[in-house]
Backbone as a ProteinNet text record, in pm:
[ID]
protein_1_A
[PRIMARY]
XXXXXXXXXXXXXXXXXXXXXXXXXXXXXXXXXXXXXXXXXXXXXXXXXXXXXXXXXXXXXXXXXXXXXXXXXXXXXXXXXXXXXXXXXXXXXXXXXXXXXXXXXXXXXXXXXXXXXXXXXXXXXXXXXXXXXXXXXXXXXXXXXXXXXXXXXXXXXXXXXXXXXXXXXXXXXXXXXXXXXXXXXXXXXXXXXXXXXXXXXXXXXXXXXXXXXXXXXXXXXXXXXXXXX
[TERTIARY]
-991.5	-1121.5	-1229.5	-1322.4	-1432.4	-1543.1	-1659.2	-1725	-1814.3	-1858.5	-1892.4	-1781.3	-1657	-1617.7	-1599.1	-1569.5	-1603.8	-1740.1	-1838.9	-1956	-1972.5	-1877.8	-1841.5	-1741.2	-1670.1	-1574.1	-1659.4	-1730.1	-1847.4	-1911	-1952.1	-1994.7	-1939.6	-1798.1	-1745.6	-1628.8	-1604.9	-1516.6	-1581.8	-1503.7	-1580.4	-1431.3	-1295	-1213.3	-1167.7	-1086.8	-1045.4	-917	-801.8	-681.6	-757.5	-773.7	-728.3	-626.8	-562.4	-393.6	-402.8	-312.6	-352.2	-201.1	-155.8	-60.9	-61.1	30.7	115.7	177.3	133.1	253.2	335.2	449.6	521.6	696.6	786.6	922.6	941.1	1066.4	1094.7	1279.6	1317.1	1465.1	1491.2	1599.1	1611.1	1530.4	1441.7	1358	1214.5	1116.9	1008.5	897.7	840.1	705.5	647.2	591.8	512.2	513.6	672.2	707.6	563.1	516.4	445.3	302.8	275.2	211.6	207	379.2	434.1	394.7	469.5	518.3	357.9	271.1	118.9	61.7	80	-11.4	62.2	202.6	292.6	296.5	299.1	298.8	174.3	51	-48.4	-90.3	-60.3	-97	-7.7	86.7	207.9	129.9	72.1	52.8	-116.1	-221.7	-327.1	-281.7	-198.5	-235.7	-236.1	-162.8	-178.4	-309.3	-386.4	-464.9	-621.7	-601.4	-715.2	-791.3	-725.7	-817.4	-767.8	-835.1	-863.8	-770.1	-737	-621.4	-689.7	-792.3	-810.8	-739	-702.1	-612.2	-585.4	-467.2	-431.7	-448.8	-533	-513.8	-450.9	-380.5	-276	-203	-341.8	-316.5	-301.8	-264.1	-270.1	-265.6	-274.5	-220.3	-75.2	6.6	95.2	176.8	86.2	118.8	235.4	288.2	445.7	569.1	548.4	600.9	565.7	541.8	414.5	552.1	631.3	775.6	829.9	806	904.9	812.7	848.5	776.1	729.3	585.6	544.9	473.8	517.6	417.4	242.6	201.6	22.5	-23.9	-118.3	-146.9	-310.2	-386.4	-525.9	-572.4	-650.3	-679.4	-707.7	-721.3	-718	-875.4	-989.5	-1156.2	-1165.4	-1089.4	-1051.8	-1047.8	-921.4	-878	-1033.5	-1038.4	-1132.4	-1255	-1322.8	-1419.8	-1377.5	-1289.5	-1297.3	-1258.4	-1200.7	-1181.3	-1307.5	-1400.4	-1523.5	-1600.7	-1581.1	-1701.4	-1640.8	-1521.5	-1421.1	-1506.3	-1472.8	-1551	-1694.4	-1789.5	-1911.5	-1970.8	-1856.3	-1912.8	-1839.4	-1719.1	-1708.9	-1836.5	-1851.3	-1946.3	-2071.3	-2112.1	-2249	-2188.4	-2124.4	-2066.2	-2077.7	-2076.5	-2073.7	-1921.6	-1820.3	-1661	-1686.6	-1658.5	-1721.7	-1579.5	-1474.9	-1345.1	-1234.6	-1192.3	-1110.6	-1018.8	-852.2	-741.8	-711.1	-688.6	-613.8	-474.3	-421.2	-225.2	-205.8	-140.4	-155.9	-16	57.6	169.1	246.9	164.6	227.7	155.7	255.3	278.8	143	160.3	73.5	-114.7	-109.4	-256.2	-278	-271.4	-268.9	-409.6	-506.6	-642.9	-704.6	-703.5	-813.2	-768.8	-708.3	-716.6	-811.2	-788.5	-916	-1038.6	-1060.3	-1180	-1197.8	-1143.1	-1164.8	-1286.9	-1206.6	-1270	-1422.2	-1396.1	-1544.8	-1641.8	-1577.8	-1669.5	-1715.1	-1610.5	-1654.4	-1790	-1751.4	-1859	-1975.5	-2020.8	-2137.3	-2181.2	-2093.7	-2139.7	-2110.2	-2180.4	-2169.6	-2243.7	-2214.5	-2089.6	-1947.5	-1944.8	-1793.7	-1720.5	-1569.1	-1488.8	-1354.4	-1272.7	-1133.7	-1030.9	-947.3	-790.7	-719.8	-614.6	-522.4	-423.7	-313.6	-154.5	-92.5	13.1	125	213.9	218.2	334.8	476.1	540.7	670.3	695.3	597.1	665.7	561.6	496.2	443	508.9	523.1	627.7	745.9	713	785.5	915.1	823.6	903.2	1005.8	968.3	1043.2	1161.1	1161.9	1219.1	1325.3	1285.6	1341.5	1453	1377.4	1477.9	1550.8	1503.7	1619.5	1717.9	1720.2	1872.5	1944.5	1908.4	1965.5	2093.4	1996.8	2045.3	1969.7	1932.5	1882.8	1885.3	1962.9	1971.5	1923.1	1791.8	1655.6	1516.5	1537.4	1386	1389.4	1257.4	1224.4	1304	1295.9	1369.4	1522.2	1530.4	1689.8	1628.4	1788.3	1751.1	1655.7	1594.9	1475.9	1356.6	1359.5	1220.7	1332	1420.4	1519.2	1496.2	1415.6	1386.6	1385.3	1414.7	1451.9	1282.9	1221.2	1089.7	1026.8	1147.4	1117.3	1190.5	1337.3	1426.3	1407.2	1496.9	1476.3	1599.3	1616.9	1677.2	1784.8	1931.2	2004.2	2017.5	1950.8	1931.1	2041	2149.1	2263	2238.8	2274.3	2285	2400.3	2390.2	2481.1	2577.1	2657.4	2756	2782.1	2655.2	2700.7	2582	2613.1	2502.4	2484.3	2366.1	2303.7	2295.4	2326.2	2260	2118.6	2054.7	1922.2	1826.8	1768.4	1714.5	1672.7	1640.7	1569.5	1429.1	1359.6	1220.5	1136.2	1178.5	1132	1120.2	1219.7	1248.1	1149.6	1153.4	1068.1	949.3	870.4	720.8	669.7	765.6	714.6	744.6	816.5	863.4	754.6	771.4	720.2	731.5	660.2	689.1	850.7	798.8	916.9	1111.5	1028.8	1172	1210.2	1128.4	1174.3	1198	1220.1	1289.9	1427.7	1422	1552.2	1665.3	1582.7	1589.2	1653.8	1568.4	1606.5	1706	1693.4	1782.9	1719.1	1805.9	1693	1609.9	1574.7	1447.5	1490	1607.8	1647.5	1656.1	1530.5	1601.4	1654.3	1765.9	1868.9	1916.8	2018.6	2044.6	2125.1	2224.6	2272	2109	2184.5	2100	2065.4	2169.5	2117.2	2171.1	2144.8	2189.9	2215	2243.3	2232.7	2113.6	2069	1932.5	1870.7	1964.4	1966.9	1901	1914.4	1861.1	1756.8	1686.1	1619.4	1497.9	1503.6	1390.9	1453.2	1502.4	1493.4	1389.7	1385.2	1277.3	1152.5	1159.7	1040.7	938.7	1028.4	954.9	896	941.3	885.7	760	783.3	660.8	531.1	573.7	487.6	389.4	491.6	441.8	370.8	416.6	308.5	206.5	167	84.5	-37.9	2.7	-87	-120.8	-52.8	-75	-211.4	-194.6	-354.9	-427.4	-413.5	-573.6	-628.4	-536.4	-532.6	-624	-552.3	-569.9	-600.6	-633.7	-594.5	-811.1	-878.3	-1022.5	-1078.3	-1014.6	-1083.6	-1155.5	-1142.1	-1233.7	-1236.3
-2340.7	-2312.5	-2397.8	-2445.6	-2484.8	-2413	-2412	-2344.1	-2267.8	-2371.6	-2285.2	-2189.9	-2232.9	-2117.6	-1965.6	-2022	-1842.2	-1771.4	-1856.5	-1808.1	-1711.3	-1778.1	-1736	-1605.7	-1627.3	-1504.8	-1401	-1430.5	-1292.6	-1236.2	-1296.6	-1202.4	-1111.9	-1105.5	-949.8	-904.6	-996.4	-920.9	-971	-816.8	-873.3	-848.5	-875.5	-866.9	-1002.7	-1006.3	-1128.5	-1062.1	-1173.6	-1145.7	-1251.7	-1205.2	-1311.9	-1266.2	-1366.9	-1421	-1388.1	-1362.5	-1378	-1417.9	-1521.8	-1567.9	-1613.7	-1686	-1711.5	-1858.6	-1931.9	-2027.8	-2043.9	-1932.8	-1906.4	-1946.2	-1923.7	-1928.6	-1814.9	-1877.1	-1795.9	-1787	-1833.1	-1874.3	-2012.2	-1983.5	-2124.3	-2134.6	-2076.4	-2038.3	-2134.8	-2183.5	-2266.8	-2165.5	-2275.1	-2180.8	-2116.2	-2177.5	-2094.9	-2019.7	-1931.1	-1840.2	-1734.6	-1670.6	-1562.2	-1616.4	-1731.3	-1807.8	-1837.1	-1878.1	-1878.9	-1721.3	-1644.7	-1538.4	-1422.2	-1383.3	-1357.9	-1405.7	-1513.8	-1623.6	-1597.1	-1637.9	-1659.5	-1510.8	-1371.2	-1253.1	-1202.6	-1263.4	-1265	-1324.8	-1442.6	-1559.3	-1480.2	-1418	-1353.8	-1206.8	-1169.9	-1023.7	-1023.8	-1117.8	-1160.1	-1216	-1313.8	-1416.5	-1315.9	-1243.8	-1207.9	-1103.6	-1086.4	-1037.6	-1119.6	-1252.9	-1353.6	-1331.1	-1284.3	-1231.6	-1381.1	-1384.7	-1549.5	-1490.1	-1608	-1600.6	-1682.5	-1656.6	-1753.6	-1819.9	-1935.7	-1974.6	-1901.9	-1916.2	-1800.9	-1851.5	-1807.6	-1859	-1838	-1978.3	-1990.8	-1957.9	-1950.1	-1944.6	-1791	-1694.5	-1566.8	-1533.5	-1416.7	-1397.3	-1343	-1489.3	-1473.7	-1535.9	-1460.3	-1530.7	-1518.6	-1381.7	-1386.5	-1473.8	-1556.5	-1643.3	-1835.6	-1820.1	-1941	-2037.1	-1998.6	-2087.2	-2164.8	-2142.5	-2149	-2307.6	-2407.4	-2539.9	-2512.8	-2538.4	-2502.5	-2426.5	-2313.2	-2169.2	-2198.1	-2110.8	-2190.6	-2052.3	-1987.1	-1840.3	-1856.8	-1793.8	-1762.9	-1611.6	-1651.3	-1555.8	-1421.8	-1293.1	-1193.1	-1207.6	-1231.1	-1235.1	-1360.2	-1458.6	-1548.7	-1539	-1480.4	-1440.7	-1380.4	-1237	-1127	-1239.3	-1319.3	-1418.5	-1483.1	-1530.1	-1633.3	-1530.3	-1398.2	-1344.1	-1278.2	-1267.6	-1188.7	-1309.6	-1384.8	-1501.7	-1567.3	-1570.5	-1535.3	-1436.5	-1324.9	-1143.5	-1172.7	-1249.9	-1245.3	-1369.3	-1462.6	-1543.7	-1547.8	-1485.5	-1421.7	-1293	-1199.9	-1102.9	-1157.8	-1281.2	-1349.4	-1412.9	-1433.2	-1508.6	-1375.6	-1289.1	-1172.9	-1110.4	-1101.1	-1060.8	-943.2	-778.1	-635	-646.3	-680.5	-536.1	-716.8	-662	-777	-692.4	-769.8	-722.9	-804	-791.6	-851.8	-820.5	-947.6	-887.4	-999.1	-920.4	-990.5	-1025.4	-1159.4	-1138.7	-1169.1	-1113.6	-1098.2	-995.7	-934.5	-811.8	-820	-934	-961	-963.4	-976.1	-951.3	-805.5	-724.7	-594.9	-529.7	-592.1	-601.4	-595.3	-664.5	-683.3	-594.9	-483.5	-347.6	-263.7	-242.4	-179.1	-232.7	-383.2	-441.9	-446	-468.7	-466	-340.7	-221.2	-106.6	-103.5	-106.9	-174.1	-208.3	-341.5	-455.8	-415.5	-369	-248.6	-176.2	-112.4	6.8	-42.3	-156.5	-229.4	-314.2	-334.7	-414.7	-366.3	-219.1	-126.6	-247.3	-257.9	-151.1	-248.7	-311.3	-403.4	-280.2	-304.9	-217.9	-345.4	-314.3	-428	-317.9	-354.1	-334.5	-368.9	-355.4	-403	-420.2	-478.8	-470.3	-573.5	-474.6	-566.3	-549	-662.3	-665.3	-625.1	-676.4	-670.9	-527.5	-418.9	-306.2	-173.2	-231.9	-152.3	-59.5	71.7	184.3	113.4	125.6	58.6	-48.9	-133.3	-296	-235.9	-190.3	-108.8	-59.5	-33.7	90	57.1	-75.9	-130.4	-249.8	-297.5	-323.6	-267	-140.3	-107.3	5.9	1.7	8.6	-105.7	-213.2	-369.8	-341.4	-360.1	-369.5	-301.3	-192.4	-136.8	-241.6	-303.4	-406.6	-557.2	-492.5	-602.1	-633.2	-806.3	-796.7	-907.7	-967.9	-1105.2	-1209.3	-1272.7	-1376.8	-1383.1	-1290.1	-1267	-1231.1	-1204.9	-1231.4	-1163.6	-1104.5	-1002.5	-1158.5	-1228.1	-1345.7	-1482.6	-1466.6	-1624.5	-1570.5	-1634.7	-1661	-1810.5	-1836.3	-2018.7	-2080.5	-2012.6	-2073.2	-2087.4	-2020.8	-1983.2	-2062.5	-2100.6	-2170.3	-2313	-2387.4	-2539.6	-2638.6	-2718.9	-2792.1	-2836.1	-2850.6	-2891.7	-2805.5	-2718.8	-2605.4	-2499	-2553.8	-2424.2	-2269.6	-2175.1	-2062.4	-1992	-1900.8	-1844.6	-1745.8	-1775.3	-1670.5	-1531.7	-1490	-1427.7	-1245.7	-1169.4	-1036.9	-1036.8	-1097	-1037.4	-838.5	-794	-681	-657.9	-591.7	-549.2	-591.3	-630.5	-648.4	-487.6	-501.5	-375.2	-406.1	-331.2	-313.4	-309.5	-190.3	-165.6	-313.2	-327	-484.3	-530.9	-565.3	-715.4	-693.3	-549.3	-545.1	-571.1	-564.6	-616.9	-713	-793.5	-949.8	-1050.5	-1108.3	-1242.7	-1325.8	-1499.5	-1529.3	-1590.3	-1637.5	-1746.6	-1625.1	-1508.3	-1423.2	-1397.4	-1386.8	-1344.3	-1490.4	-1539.7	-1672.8	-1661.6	-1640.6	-1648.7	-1538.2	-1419	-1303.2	-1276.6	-1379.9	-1410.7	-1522.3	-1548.3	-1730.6	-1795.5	-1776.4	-1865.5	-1783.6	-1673.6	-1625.8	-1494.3	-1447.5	-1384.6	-1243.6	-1151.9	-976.6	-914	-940	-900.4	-870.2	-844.6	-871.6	-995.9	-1026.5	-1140.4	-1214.9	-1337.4	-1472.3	-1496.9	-1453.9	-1462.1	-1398.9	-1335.3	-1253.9	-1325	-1233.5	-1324.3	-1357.8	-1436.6	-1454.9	-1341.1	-1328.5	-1173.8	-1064	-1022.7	-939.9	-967.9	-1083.2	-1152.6	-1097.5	-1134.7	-1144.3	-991.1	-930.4	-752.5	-734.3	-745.7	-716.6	-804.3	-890.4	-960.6	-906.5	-859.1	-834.7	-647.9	-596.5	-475	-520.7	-660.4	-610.9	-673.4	-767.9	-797.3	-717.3	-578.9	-522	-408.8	-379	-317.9	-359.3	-471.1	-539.9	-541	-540.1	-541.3	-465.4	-354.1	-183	-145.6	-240.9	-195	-270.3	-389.9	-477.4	-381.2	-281.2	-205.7	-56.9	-2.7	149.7	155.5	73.9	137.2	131.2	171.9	83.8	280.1	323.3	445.1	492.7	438.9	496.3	619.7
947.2	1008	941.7	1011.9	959.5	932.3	888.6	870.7	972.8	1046.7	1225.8	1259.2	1262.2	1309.2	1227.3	1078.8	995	1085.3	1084.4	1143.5	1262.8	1300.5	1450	1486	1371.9	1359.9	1315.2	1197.7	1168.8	1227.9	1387.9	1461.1	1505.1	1482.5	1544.6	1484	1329	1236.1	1110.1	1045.8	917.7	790.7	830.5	788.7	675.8	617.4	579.8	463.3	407.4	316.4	181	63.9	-32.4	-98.6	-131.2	-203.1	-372.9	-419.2	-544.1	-559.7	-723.4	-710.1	-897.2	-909.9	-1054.3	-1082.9	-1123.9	-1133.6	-1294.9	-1284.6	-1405.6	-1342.1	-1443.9	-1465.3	-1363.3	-1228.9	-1164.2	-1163.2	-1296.3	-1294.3	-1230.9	-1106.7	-1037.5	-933.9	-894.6	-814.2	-836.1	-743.3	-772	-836.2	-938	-1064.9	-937	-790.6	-693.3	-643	-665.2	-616.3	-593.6	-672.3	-690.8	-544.5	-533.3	-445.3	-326.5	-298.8	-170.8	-105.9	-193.8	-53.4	-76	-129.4	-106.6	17.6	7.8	109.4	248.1	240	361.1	432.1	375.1	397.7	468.8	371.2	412.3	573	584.6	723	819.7	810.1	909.6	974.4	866.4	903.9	981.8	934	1027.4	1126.5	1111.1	1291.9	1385.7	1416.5	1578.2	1568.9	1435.3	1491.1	1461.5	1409.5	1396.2	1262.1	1177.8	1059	953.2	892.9	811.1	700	672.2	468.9	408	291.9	206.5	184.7	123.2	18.4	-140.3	-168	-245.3	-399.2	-429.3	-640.8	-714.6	-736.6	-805.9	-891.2	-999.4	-1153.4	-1167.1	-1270.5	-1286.7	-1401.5	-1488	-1587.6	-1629.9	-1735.8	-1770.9	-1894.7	-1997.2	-2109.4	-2226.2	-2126.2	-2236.6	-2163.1	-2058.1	-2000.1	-2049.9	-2114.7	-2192	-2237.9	-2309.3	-2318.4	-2245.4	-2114.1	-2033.5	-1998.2	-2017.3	-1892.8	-1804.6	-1710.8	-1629.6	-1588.9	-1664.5	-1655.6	-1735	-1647	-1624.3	-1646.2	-1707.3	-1750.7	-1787.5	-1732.1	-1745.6	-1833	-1926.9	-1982.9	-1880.3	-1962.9	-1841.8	-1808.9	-1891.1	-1870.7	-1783.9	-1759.4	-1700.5	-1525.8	-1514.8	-1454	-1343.2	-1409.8	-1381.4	-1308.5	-1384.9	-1362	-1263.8	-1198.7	-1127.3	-964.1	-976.9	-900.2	-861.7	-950.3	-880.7	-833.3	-897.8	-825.3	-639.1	-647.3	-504.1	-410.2	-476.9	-408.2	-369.2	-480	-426.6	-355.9	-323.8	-240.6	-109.9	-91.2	38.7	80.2	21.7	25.7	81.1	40.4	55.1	225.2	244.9	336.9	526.9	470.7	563.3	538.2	476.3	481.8	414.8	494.6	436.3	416.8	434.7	436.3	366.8	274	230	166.3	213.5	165.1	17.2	-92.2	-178.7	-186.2	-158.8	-118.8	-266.6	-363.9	-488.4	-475.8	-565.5	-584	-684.5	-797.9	-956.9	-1037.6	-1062.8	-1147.1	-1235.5	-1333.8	-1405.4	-1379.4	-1270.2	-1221.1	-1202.9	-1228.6	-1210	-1286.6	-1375.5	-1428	-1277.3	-1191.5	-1066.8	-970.2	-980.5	-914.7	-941.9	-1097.7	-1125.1	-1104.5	-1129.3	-1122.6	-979.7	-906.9	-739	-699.7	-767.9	-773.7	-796.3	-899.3	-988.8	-909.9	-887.2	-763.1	-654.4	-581.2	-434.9	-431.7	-576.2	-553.1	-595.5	-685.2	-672.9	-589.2	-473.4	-346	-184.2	-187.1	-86.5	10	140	235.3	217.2	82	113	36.6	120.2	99	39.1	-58.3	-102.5	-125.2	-111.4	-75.6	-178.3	-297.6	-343.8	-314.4	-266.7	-237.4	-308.1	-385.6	-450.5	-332.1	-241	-85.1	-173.9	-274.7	-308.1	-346	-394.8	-421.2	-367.5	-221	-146.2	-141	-115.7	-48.2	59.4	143.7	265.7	230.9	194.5	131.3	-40.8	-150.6	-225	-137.6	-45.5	-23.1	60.8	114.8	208.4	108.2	-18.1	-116.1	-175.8	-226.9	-288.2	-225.4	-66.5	38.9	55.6	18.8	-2.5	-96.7	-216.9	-376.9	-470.5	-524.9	-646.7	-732.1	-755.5	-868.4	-831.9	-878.4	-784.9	-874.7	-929.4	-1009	-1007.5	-1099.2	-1093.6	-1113.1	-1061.5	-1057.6	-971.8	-932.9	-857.4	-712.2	-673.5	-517.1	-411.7	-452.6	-435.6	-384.2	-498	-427.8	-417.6	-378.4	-318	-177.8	-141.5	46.2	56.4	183	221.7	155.4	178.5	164.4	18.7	-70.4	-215.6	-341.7	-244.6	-329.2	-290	-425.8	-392.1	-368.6	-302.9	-245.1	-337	-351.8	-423.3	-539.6	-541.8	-663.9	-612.7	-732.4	-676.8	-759.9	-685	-793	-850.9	-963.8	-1014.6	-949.7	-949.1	-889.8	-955.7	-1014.5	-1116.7	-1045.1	-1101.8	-1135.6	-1250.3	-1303.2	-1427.2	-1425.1	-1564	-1585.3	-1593.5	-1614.7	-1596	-1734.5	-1769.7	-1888.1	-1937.4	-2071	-2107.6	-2144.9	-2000.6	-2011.6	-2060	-2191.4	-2308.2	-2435.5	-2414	-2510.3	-2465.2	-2317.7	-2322.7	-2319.1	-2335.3	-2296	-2492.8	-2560.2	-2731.1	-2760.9	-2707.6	-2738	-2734.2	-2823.5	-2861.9	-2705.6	-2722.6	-2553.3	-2656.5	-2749.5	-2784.3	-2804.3	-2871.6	-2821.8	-2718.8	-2621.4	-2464.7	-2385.3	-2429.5	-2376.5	-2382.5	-2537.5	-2630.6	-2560.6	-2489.9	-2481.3	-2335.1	-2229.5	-2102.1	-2060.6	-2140.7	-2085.2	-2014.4	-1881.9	-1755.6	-1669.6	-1746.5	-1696.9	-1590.7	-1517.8	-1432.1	-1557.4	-1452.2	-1509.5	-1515.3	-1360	-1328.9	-1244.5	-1190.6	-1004.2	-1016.1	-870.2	-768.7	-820	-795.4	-793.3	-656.4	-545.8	-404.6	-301.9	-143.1	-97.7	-16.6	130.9	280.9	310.9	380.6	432.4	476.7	577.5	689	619.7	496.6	390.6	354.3	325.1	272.7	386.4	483.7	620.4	674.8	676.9	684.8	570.5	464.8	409.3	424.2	421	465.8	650.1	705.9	847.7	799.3	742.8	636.5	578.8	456.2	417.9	519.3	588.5	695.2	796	856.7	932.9	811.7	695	607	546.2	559.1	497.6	652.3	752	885.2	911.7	876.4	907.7	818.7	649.5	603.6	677.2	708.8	776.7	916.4	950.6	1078.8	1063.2	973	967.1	808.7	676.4	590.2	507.9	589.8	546.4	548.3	549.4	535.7	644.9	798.2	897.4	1002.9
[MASK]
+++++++++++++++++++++++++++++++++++++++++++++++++++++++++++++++++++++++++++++++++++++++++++++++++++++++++++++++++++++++++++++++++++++++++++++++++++++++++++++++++++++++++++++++++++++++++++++++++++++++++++++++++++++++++++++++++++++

């Protein structure tokens, strides 16, 4: 869109999605993972009803991932800052009702702050959604495989994995949770290997997009019904 047309859309919506996203260690999986599927979930669940997708920001907080090559991590005041200055220049823009469909764990600071923000910029109303462990989409994973987390086949979608990048034939066990929320980044390297928590490295596709058309149609259902009216 260009800018005439946001203009133009504001006359008779005042909706909009921003993305929130990560570029960290996703195993064999691309650092954008957390990027791709926000955004892509996001653009799927507006089009048919014309509501705009920002572009999704990239960076997130993730600094016990810092080992790993690649991984890019913003302080959390960081973070917070660059997401409100987002909020208040859509806000200035006319956009009352904005979804945040986040898609890393690690951003989980700008829920509360969303909050925050809302209520000092009445009549805008914001939304949080982590799409990957909405009710619906959870739920719809773990009738798949229970044995489902980062880096495993839970986020290997065609649009997620990379070309010539074979995977393990293997099921990792589950990491322990507990472990890794006290680990060092340089122990939890040591700790992860190639980064997978645990689970198949990859499923059928077919599985893959059964959950994906879940979190799609839940993610539309808030831009629909979920604004409190």
């Amino acid at each position: 869109m260009n800018w005439m047309q946001v203009e133009a859309y504001l006359q008779h919506d005042d909706r909009a999605i921003l993305p929130l996203g990560s570029t960290e260690q996703h195993s064999h999986l691309r650092l954008t993972v957390d990027c791709i599927l926000p955004e892509r979930v996001g653009a799927e669940a507006a089009e048919p009803l014309g509501i705009p997708v920002f572009p999704v920001v990239a960076y997130g907080v993730t600094p016990y991932f810092r080992e790993f090559p690649g991984t890019i991590s913003l302080r959390v005041e960081t973070h917070l800052n660059v997401v409100r200055d987002i909020l208040d220049s859509m806000a200035h823009s006319g956009f009352r009702r904005i979804l945040i469909v986040n898609g890393h764990g690690g951003n989980g600071a700008v829920q509360q702050f969303a909050q925050e923000w809302a209520a000092d910029h009445t009549p805008c109303r914001v939304l949080f959604h982590n799409w990957w462990n909405a009710p619906r989409t959870w739920a719809k994973v773990q009738s798949i495989d229970p044995v489902a987390s980062h880096g495993s086949w839970m986020e290997n979608f065609p649009w997620t994995r990379l070309p010539a990048v074979g995977m393990p034939q293997v099921q990792r066990p589950m990491v322990d949770h507990a472990k890794v929320r006290v680990l060092d980044p340089v122990a939890l390297r040591e700790y992860l290997g190639d980064g997978n928590y645990g689970g198949l490295y990859q499923r059928p596709d077919e599985d893959l997009l059964a959950i994906w058309q879940v979190a799609v149609d839940e993610t539309r259902a808030l831009l629909t019904g979920g604004w409190g009216d």
